[in-house]
MARVODREN-698538 format. One record per residue (C-alpha): residue in three letters; x, y, z. Coordinates in steps of 0.02 Angstrom, whole numbers. Example, Ala and Ser with C-alpha at 12.3 -4.5 7.8 and 13.67 -1.06 7.14 Angstrom:
BEGIN
- vexvo; u; v; w
- Ala; 615; -225; 390
- Ser; 684; -53; 357
END
This chain:
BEGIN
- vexvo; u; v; w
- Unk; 0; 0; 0
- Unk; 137; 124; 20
- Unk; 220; 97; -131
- Unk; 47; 111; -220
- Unk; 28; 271; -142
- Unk; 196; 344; -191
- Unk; 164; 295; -360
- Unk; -7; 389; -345
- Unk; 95; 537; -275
- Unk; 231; 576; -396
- Unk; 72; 572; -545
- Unk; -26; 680; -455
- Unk; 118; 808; -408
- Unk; 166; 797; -609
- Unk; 5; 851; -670
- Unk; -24; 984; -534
- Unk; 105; 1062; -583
- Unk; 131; 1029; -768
- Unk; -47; 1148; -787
- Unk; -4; 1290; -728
- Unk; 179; 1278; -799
- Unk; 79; 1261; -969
- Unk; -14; 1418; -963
- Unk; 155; 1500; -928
- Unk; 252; 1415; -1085
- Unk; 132; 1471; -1203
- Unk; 106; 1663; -1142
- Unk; 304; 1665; -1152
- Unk; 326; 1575; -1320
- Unk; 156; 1675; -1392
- Unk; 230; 1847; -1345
- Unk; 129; 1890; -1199
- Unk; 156; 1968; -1052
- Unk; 196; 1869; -905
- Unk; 232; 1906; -711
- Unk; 435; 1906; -761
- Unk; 425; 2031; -922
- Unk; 444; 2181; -832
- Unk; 617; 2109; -775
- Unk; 661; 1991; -915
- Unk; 598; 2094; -1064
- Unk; 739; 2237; -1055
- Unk; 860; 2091; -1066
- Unk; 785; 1993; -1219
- Unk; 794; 2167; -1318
- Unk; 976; 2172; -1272
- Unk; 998; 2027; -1329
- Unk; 921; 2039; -1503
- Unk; 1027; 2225; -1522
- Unk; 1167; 2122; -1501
- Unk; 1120; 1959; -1606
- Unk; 1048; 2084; -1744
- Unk; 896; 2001; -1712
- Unk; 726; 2067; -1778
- Unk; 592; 2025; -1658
- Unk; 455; 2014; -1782
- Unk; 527; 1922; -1910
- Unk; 450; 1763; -2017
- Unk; 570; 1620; -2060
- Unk; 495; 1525; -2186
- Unk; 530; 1319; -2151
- Unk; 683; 1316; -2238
- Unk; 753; 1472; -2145
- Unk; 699; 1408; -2004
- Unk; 779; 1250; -2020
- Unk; 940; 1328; -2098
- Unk; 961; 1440; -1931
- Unk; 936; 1260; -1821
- Unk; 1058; 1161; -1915
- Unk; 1184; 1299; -1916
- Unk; 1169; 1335; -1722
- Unk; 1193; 1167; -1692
- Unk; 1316; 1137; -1807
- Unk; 1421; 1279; -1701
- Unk; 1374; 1200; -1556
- Unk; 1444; 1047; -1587
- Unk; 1606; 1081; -1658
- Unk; 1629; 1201; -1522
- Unk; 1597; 1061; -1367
- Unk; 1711; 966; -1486
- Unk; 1873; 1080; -1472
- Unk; 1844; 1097; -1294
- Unk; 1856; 931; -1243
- Unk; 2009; 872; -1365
- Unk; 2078; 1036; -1278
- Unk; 2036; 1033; -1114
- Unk; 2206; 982; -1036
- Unk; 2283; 1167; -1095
- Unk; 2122; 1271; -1035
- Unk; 2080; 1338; -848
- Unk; 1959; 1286; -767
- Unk; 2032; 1104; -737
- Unk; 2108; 1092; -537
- Unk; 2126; 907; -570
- Unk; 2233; 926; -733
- Unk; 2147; 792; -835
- Unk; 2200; 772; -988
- Unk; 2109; 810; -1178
- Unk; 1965; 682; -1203
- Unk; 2006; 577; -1359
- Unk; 1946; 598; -1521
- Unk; 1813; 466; -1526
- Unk; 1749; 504; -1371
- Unk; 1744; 690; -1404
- Unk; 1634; 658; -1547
- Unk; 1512; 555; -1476
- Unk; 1496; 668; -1316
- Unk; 1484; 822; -1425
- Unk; 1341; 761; -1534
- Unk; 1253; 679; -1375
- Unk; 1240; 848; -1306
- Unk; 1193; 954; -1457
- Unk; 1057; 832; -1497
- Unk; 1003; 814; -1300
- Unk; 1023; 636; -1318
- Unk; 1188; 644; -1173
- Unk; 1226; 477; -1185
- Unk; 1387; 472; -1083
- Unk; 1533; 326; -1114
- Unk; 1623; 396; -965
- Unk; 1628; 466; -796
- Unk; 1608; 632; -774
- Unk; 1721; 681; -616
- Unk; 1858; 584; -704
- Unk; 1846; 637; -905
- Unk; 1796; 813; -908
- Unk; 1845; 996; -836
- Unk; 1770; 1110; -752
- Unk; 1749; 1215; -894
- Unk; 1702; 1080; -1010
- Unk; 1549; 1033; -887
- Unk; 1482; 1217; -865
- Unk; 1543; 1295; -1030
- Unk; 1530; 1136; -1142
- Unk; 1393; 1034; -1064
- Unk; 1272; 1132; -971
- Unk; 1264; 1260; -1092
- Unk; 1216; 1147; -1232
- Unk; 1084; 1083; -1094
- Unk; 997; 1230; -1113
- Unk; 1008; 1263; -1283
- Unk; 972; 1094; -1337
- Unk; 809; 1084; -1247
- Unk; 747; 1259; -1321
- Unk; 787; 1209; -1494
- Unk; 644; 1080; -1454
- Unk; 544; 1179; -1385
- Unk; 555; 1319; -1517
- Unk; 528; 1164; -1664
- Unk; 381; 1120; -1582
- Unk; 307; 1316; -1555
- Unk; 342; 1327; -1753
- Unk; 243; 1173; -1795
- Unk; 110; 1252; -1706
- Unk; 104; 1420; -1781
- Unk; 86; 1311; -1942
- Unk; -76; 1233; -1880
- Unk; -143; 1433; -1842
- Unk; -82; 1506; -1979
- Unk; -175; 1541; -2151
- Unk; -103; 1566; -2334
- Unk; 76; 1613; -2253
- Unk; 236; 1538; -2264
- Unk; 299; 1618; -2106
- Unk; 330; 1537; -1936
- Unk; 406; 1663; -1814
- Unk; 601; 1672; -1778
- Unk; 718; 1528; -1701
- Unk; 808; 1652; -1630
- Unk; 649; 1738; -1553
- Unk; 600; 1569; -1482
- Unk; 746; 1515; -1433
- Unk; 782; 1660; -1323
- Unk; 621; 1674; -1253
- Unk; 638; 1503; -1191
- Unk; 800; 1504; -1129
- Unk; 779; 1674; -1049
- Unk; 583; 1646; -989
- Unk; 565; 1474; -932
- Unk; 732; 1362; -911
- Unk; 845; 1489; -807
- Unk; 694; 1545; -678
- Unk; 653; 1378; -668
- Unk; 819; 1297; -646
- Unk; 876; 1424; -520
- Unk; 745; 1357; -419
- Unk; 795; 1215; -426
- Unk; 961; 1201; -382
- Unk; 919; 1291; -245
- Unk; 824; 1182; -190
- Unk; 956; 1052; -204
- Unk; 1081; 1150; -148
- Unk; 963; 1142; 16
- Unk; 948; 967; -5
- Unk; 1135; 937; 5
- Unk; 1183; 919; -187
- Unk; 1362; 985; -199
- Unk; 1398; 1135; -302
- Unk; 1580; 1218; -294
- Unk; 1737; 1273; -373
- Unk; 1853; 1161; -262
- Unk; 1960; 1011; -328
- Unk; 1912; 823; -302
- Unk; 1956; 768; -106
- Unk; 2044; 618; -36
- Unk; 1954; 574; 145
- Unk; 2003; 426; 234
- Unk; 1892; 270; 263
- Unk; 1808; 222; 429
- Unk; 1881; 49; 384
- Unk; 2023; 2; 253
- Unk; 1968; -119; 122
- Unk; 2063; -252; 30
- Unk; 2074; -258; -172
- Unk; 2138; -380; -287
- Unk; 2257; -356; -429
- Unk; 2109; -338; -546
- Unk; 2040; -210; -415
- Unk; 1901; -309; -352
- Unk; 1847; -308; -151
- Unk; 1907; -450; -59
- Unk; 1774; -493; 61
- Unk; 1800; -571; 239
- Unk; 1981; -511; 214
- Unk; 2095; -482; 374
- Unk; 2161; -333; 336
- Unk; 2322; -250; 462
- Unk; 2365; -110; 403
- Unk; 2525; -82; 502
- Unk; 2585; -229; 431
- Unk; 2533; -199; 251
- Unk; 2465; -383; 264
- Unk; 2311; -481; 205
- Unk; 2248; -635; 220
- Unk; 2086; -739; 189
- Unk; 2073; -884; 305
- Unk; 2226; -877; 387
- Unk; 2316; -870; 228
- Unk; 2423; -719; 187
- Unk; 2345; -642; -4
- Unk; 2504; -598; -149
- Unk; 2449; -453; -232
- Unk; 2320; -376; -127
- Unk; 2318; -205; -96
- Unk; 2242; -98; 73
- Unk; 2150; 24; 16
- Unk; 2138; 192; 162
- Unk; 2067; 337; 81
- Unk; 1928; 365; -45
- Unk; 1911; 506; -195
- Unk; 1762; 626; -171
- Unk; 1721; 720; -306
- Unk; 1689; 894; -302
- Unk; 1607; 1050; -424
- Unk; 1479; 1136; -477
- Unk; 1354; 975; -503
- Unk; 1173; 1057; -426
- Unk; 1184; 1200; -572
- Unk; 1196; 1044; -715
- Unk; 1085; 924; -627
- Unk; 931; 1052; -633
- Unk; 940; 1077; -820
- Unk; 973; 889; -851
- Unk; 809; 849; -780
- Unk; 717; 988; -846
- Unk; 755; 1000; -994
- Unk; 774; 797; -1025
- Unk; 943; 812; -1035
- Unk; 1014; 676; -907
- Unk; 1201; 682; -945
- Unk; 1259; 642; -752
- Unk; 1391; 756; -677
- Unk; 1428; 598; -612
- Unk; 1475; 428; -688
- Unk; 1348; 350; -586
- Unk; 1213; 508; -656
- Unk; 1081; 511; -477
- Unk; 1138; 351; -400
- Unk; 1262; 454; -325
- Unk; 1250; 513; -151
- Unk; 1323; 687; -201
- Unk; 1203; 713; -345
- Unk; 1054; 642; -266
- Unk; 1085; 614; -74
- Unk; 901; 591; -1
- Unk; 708; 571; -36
- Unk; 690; 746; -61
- Unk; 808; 804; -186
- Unk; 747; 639; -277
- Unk; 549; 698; -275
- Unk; 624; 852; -354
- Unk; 750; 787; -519
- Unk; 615; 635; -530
- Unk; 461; 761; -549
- Unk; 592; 864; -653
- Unk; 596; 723; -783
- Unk; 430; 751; -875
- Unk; 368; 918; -779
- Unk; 405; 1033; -949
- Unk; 345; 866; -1076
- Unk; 205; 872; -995
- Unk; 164; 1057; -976
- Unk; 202; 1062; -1155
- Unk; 38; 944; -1195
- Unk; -51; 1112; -1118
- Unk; 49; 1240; -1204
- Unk; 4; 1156; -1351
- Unk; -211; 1178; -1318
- Unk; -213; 1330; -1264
- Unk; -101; 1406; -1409
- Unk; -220; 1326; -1525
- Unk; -374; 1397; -1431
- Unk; -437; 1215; -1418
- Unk; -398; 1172; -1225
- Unk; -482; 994; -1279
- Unk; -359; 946; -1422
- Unk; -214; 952; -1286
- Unk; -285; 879; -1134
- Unk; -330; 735; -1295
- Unk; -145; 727; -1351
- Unk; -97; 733; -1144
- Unk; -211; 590; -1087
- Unk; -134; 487; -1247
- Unk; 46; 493; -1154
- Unk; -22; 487; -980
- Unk; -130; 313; -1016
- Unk; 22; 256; -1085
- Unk; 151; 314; -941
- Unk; 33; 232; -826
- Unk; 31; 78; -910
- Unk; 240; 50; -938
- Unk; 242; 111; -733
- Unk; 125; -34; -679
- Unk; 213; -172; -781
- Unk; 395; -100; -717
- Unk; 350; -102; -544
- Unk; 247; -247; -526
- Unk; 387; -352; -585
- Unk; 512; -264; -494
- Unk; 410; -302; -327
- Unk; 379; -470; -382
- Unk; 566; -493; -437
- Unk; 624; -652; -505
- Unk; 585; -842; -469
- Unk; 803; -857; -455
- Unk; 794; -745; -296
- Unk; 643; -832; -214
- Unk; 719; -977; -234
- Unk; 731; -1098; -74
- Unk; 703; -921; 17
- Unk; 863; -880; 11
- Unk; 828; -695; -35
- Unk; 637; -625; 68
- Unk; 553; -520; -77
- Unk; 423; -467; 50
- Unk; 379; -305; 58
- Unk; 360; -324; 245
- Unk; 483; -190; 370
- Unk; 582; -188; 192
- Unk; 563; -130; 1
- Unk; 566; -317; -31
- Unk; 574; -377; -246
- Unk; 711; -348; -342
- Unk; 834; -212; -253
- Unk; 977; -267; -353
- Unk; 1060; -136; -402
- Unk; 950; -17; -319
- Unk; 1001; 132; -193
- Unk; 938; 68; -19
- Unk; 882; 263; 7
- Unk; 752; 260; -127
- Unk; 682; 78; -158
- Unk; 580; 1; -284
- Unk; 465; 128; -316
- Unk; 548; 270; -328
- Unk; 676; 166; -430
- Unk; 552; 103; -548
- Unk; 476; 292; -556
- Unk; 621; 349; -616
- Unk; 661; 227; -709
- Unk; 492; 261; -826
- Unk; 476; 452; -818
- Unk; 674; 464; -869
- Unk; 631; 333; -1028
- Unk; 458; 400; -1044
- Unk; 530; 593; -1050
- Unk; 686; 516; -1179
- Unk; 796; 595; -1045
- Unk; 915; 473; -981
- Unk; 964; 494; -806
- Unk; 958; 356; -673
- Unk; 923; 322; -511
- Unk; 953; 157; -519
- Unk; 1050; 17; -641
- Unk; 928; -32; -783
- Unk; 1053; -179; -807
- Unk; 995; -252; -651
- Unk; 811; -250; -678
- Unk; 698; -404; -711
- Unk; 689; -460; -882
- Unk; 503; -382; -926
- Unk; 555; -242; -804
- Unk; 677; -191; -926
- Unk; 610; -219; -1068
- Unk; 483; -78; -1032
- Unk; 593; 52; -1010
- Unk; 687; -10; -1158
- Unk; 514; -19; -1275
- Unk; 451; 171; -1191
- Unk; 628; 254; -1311
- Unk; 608; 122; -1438
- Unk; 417; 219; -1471
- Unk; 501; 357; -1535
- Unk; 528; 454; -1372
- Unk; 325; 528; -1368
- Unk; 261; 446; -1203
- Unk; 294; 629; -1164
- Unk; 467; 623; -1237
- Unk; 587; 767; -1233
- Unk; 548; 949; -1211
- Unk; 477; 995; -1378
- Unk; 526; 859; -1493
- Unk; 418; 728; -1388
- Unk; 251; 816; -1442
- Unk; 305; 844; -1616
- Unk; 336; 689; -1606
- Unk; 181; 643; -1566
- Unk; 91; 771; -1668
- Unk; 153; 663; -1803
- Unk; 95; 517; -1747
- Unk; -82; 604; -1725
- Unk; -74; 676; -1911
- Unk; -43; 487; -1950
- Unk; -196; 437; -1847
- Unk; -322; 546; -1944
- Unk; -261; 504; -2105
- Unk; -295; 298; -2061
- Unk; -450; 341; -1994
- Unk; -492; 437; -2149
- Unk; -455; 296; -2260
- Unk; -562; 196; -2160
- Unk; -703; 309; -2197
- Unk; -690; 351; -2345
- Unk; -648; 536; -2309
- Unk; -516; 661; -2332
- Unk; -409; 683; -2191
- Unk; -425; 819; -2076
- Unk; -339; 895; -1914
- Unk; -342; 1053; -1830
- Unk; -459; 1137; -1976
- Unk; -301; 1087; -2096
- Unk; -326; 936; -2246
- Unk; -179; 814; -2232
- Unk; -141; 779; -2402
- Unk; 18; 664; -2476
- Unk; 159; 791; -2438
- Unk; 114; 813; -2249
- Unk; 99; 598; -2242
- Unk; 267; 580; -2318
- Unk; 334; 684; -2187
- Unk; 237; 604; -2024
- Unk; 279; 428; -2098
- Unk; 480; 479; -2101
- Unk; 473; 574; -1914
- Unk; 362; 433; -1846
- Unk; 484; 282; -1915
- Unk; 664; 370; -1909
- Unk; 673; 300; -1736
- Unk; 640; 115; -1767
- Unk; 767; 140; -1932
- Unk; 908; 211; -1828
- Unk; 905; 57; -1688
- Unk; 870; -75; -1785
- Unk; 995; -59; -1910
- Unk; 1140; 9; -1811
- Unk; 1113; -122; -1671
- Unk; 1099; -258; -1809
- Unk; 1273; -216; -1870
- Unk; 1344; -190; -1685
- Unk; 1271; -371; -1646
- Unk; 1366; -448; -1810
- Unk; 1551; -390; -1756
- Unk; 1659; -490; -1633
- Unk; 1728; -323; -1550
- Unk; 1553; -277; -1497
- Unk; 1528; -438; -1405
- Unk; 1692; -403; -1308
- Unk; 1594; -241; -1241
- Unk; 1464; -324; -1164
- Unk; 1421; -372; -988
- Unk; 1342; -526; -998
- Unk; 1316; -670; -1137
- Unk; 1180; -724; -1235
- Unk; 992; -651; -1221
- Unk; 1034; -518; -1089
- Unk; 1203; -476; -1194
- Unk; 1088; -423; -1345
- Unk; 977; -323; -1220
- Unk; 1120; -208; -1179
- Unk; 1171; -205; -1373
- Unk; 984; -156; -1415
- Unk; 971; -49; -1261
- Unk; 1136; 56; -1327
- Unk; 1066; 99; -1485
- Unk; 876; 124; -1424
- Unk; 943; 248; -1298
- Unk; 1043; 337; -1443
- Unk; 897; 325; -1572
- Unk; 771; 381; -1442
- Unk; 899; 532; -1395
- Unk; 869; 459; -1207
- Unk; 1062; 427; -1155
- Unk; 1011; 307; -1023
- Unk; 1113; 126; -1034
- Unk; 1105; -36; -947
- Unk; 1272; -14; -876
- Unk; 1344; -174; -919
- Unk; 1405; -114; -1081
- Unk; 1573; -31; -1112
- Unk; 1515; 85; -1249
- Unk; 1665; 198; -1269
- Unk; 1751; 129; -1419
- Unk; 1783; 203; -1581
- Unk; 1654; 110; -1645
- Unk; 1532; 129; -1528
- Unk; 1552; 288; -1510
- Unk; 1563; 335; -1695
- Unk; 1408; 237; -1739
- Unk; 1302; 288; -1575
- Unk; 1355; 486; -1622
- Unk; 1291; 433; -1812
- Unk; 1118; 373; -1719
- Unk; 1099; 507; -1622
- Unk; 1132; 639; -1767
- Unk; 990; 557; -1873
- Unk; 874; 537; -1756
- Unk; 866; 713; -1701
- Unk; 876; 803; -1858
- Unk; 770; 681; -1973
- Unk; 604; 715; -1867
- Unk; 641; 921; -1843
- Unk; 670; 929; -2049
- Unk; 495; 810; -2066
- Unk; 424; 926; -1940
- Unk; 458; 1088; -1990
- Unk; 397; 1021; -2190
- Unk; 249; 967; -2116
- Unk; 242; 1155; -2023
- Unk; 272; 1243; -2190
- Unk; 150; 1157; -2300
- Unk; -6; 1194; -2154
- Unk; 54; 1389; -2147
- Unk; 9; 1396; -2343
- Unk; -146; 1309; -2325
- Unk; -328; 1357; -2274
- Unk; -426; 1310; -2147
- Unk; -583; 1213; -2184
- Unk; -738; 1205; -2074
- Unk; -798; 1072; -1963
- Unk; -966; 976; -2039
- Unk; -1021; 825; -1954
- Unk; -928; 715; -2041
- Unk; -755; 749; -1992
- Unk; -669; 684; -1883
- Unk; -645; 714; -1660
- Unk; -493; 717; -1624
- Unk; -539; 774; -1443
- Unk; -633; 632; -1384
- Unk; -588; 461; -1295
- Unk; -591; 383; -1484
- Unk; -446; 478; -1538
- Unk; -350; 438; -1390
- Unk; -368; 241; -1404
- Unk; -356; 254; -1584
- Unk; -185; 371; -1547
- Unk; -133; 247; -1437
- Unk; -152; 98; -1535
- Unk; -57; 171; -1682
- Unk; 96; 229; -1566
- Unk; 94; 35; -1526
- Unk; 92; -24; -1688
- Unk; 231; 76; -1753
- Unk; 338; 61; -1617
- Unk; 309; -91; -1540
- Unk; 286; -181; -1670
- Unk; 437; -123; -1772
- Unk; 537; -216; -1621
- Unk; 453; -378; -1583
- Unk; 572; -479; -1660
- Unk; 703; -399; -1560
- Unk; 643; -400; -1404
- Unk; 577; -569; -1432
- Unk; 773; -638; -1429
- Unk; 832; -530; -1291
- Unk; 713; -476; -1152
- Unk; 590; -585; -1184
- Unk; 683; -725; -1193
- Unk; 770; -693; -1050
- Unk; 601; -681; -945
- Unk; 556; -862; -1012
- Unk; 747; -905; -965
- Unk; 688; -847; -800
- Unk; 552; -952; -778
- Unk; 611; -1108; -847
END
């Protein structure tokens, strides 16, 4: 029962404040005035004197898409410099050296397209500068660049006989200035309260309570006698060659509250640690975890209202909302009922209680004791659900069906919510799909939002809504065929093409979350991941923006009583049914040999 009603908790606190939150995003993004313009608008005029900016411009879609691609085409060569030359630039108190080639690549283009998949530990790879100049910056700029996509789709539903959309550059500062700094300062305050760490200072050395013994290979030797005057070890009464007493461990230190905000909010997730929020220093209690959990899909899901009340039909976004909601709800019960029930291995003889009596009970392998199932599996769901990618927990660890869920929620094309912006484009598309299937069924010509979907707008919505499932299937088929990509992996047979297939459904559903078992950073890996990663992002804002340029030069025809609703609980099952399809379809065969597999392994 009190697992039930944490789960009923974190959804309820998500859509209380994802409303209001949504009437704020679409005054700021529509031009309105709001309770922070009298502060914030002398700035944004600044900043458009100095960008030569003119705040009424009208991009067409091809401007409009020029001025994304080349921003982020700066951005990423930029984050790439800085990490090959990080060991010559300030900012870097523990003198670590330039991050490799490969590795810069891969990091640079996770960031830019706010996938932040990470193939390495933070407090041991990058700077200083390279986390706040390099990283966090492109976490905010990242997550407007969805949000302003998404703002110019929606102008093309409103708009009639015009070509124009507004200015990236308009939306993108409005959003960075408006919404993600205000509400990011917030909230690494509040985890600054909480005990997050956030400083300048260098990495610490603090001796242990106990020493430990290690093998050569690094491993802890338990029920070791360690004495450390001696230097000695032995394990039952026999002295150990090669051991080695461990006396002191490395804290890290730096300014990790300011990145973990804007990782969560603006579905980011690139840890400032290797461990992401596992770690106590990132996420040290219940509290700070409510706050980067809720974080995950608060602005996804605000969006969904943004979205109605822009289009003056409050109805067509609570529609499009209740879609990803049903859906969220579902993957959350299947994820934590198996995670409570845990596996038929650890019940085994009774040699592990998976009660939930005085205990969290299930599956708490690799699991923080401080949080427990459900707020692992919570997290575990939003972060998938809101294609963000940070962790509470090891995904690697998880039941077979457990996850699988998490895996199938980015294989969908990241628009259970999905990321700021580019999750409800995302689904837009798949909506724009919907009507055009239901029209066939009919016999009628497609219709949504007043606007005829016609040929060019379907080619579009078929390439955004299947550039996903291309991405993962094909780059994790050719990962699974070479021998080197086997030697990355964790584990052997069914589970080992779980964390293959998780890899590249992470990449391709720009999530960055992994099942930690699998040593990504090779040049392969990291090549072919970046590759993912670049499609995947840029193939649905092109589609998007198409689809946004072709509705801006059309006009809008009447309701009669033969179109369409594409308000009522209909549209959302039929919505629903066609994310499926698409998705989860696309990947049966896949997850049939790994996860599934694996659960009937389970069982057997």
């Amino acid at each position: 029962m009190n697992a039930f009603l944490q789960y009923i908790l974190y959804l309820a606190v998500l859509v209380a404040l994802a409303i209001p939150l949504g009437a704020y995003i679409q005054k700021v993004m529509d031009g309105e005035k709001t309770v922070l313009s009298g502060v914030l608008t002398p700035c944004e005029n600044v900043i458009y004197r100095i960008m030569h900016v003119q705040k009424d411009e009208q991009m067409s879609w091809k401007k409009y898409l020029l001025s994304v691609l080349a921003f982020s085409g700066i951005g990423l060569v930029f984050l790439f410099l800085l990490q090959l030359l990080q060991g010559v630039l300030p900012g870097n108190p523990q003198h670590l050296p330039g991050v490799k080639w490969d590795l810069s690549f891969n990091t640079a283009v996770s960031f830019v397209t706010n996938t932040n998949w990470q193939a390495y530990s933070g407090e041991s790879t990058l700077s200083y500068l390279s986390q706040a100049l390099g990283l966090t910056v492109q976490n905010f700029v990242s997550a407007a660049t969805g949000i302003a996509v998404l703002f110019a789709m929606i102008r093309g539903f409103l708009r009639v006989k015009t070509q124009g959309l507004g200015s990236f550059w308009v939306d993108l500062t409005r959003c960075t200035l408006y919404v993600l700094l205000p509400l990011n300062l917030i909230i690494s305050l509040c985890l600054v309260g909480g005990g997050v760490i956030q400083n300048l200072k260098p990495a610490q050395s603090v001796p242990l309570l106990e020493p430990i013994a290690v093998s050569a290979e690094g491993e802890i030797i338990d029920g070791a006698v360690i004495d450390a005057e001696a230097g000695t070890v032995t394990l039952d009464g026999q002295p150990l060659k090669g051991a080695q007493i461990i006396t002191e461990q490395f804290v890290p230190m730096g300014p990790a509250a300011s990145q973990v905000a804007i990782k969560q909010t603006g579905t980011n997730g690139g840890g400032y640690m290797g461990v992401n929020s596992a770690h106590p220093l990132e996420n040290p209690n219940p509290f700070t975890n409510l706050f980067e959990m809720i974080s995950l899909l608060l602005i996804p899901a605000a969006l969904c209202f943004s979205f109605g009340r822009s289009i003056k039909n409050r109805k067509q976004g609570i529609a499009i909302f209740m879609a990803m909601f049903l859906c969220l709800v579902l993957a959350l019960g299947v994820v934590a009922l198996n995670e409570q029930l845990a596996t038929p291995q650890l019940m085994q003889g009774g040699a592990v209680d998976v009660s939930a009596v005085e205990q969290a009970g299930g599956n708490m392998e690799g699991k923080e004791a401080r949080f427990g199932i459900a707020a692992s599996s919570t997290w575990a769901v939003f972060t998938t659900a809101a294609s963000n990618g940070s962790v509470n927990s090891m995904h690697d660890s998880y039941t077979p069906l457990g996850g699988m869920i998490p895996m199938l929620l980015m294989q969908l094309g990241e628009v259970v919510f999905g990321g700021v912006g580019c999750g409800l484009y995302g689904m837009l598309a798949f909506a724009i799909l919907t009507v055009f299937i239901a029209g066939l069924m009919v016999g009628r010509t497609p219709e949504f939002l007043c606007k005829k979907i016609e040929p060019y707008e379907m080619k579009w919505a078929v390439l955004v809504c299947l550039a996903t499932p291309i991405a993962i299937l094909a780059g994790s088929g050719i990962a699974a065929l070479l021998p080197q990509v086997a030697d990355s992996l964790g584990n052997p047979g069914a589970h080992g093409l779980s964390e293959i297939l998780y890899a590249y459904s992470s990449a391709g559903g720009n999530n960055g979350s992994a099942f930690a078992g699998f040593n990504a950073n090779t040049v392969f890996l990291n090549v072919s991941l970046g590759l993912v990663m670049l499609f995947v992002r840029f193939l649905p804002i092109v589609g998007t923006l198409a689809i946004a340029g072709s509705l801006a030069g059309k006009k809008k025809i009447a309701a009669t009583a033969g179109t369409l609703s594409t308000t009522n609980a209909m549209f959302v099952f039929l919505l629903i049914v066609i994310v499926l399809l698409v998705g989860a379809l696309s990947f049966f065969p896949a997850l049939a040999l790994g996860p599934v597999a694996e659960f009937f392994q389970s069982i057997a």
